[in-house]
C-alpha positions, -999 to +999 in steps of 0.1 A: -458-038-050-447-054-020-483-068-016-477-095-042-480-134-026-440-139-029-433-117+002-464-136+021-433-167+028-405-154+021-378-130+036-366-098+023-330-096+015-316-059+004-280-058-011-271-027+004-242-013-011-236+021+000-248+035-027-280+063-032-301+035-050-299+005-023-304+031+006-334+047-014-346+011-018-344+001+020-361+034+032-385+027+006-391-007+021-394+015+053-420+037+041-441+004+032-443-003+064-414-030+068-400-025+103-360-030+103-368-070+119-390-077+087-363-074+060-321-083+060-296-062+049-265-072+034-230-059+021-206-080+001-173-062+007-145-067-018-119-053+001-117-021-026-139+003-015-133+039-005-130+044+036-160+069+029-183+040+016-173+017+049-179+050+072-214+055+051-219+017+060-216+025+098-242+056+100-264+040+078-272+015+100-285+039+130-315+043+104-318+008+091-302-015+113-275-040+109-259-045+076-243-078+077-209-072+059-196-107+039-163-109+025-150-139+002-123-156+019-091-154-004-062-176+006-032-160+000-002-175-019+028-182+007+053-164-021+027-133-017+024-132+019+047-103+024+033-087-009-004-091+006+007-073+038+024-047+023-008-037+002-032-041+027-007-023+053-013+009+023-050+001+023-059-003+059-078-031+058-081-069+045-085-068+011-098-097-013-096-080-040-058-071-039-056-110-031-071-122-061-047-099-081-018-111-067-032-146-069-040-138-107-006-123-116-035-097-136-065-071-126-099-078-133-106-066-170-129-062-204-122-101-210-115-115-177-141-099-157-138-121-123-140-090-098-187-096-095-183-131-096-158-138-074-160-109-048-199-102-049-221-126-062-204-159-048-202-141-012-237-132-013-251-166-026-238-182+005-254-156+028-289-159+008-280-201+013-278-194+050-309-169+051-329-199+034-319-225+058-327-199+089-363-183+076-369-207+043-380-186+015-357-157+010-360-127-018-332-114-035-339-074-036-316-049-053-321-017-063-314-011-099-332+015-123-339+015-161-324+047-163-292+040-153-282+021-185-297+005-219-291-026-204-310-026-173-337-007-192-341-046-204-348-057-169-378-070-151-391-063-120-394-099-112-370-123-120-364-161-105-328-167-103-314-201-106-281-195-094-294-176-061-323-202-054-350-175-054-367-147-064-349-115-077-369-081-068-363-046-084-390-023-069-371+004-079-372-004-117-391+031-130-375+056-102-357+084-114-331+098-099-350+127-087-372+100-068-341+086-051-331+123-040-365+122-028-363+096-003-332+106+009-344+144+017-381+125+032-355+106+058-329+134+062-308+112+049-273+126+037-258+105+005-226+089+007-201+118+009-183+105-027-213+118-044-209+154-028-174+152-042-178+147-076-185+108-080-214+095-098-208+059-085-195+039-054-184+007-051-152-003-060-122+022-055-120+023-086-139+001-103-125-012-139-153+005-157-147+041-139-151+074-159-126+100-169-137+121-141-136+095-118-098+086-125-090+122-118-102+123-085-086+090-072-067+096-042-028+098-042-028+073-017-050+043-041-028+053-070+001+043-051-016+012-041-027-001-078+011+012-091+025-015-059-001-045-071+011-039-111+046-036-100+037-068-079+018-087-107+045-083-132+071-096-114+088-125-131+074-117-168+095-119-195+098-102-224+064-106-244+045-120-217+011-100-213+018-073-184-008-067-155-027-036-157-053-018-142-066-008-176-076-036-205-096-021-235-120-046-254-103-030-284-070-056-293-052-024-309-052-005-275-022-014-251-027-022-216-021+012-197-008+010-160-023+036-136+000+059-147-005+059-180-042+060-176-044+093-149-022+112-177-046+099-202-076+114-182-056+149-173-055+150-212-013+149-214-006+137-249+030+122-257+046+096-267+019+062-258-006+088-246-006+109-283-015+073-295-046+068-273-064+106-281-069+090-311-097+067-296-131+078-281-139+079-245-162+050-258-134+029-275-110+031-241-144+018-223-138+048-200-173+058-194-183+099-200-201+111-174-225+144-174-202+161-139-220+152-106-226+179-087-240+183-051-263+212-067-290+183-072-289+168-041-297+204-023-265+201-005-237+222-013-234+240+019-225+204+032-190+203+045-175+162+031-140+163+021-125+133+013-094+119+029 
């Protein structure tokens, strides 16, 4: 696999996410025989992630070496600067994404998805620009699986992408997950703590396309910050303006539902709006249903990782 002529001139890049799959993927890398000087590691922060994911960031690293963190530089509005302080004052740290809400006057949504382009992918195509300028040929690894989705089960494992300049790499393409517990357990690697608590994801606190599950176990303290931005957002709308929130269905006969809304949804409260919405599948509200993580298949239950 990593014997093929493309890695002969070029560099290894990893988009390390905190995540099982881009962690499996690096110790795989490891186990090829890649020292931690033979491949890069990078992490394109959006400024929503949970403080676990940043923390998991920090130990990861004693393994694999430096992750360089980038962050898209927002500019803030100067009628939002007190609003951007406020938020990130809740959050604890600078936070693009709450930047390009603001900016917005909306969230990222079903049919204004900016939140990859904006916060990920144009972050990390400058660092793979600057990679390619310092070592020449770079290539682009991730670590995605078929079995995560119908639509990576389309993917290749090779792939040259225009908009990055070079070569896309999935090695991971035919892992299970049982493989990427593997790994973990071959290293005595413990997984991000938000999988011992219930998540099946990370990345993106929360990330527009969370489950059910997932919105019940959002924090107190992020609630509060998503009810501040749509409070925020919709100031100065009028009366049949579109209002900013968190939650956008592709479905035109579903309302926008503010975080509120959308965690009574999930707790299954039905009146009023909410006794309009049971109506619709799991599916329709693009709230995906998970099968319930559970620490049971990572062996690690006797692991003590409460979230903050």
């Amino acid at each position: 696999m990593f014997k093929d002529d493309r890695y002969k001139e070029a560099m290894p890049i990893v988009n390390v996410s905190g995540g099982k799959d881009s962690t499996a993927l690096c110790l795989h890398l490891m186990e090829n025989g890649f020292t931690q000087n033979d491949f890069i590691r990078v992490f394109a922060d959006t400024g929503w992630e949970h403080q676990h994911t940043y923390d998991h960031l920090d130990e990861l690293e004693k393994t694999l070496g430096k992750i360089h963190r980038v962050k898209k530089d927002i500019p803030v509005k100067p009628e939002n600067l007190e609003k951007v302080r406020e938020i990130e004052e809740m959050l604890g740290f600078e936070s693009p994404m709450a930047r390009q809400i603001l900016n917005n006057n909306f969230f990222s949504n079903s049919f204004a998805k900016w939140c990859t382009r904006i916060l990920k992918i144009e972050p990390i195509k400058v660092f793979l620009e600057d990679m390619q300028d310092e070592h020449g040929e770079v290539i682009n690894l991730v670590g995605i699986r078929a079995e995560e989705s119908a639509k990576r089960s389309t993917f290749t494992e090779w792939e040259y992408t225009d908009g990055f300049d070079c070569w896309t790499h999935r090695p991971l393409l035919t892992w299970t997950f049982e493989d990427v517990i593997a790994i973990h357990q071959r290293f005595g690697m413990t997984p991000n703590h938000l999988y011992l608590n219930g998540y099946n994801r990370v990345g993106c606190y929360p990330c527009i396309n969370t489950s059910k599950k997932e919105i019940m176990l959002l924090s107190d303290e992020r609630v509060a910050v998503i009810r501040k931005l749509e409070e925020f957002a919709n100031e100065g709308k009028k009366e049949g303006d579109k209002i900013a929130a968190f939650f956008r269905s592709k479905k035109a006969s579903i309302p926008f539902m503010r975080i509120d809304t959308v965690m009574n949804w999930a707790r299954g409260e039905e009146h009023g709006l909410l006794g309009f919405l049971q109506q619709f599948s799991d599916q329709d509200l693009d709230l995906f249903v998970d099968d319930d993580p559970s620490c049971v298949r990572w062996g690690m239950c006797n692991i003590e990782a409460p979230l903050k």
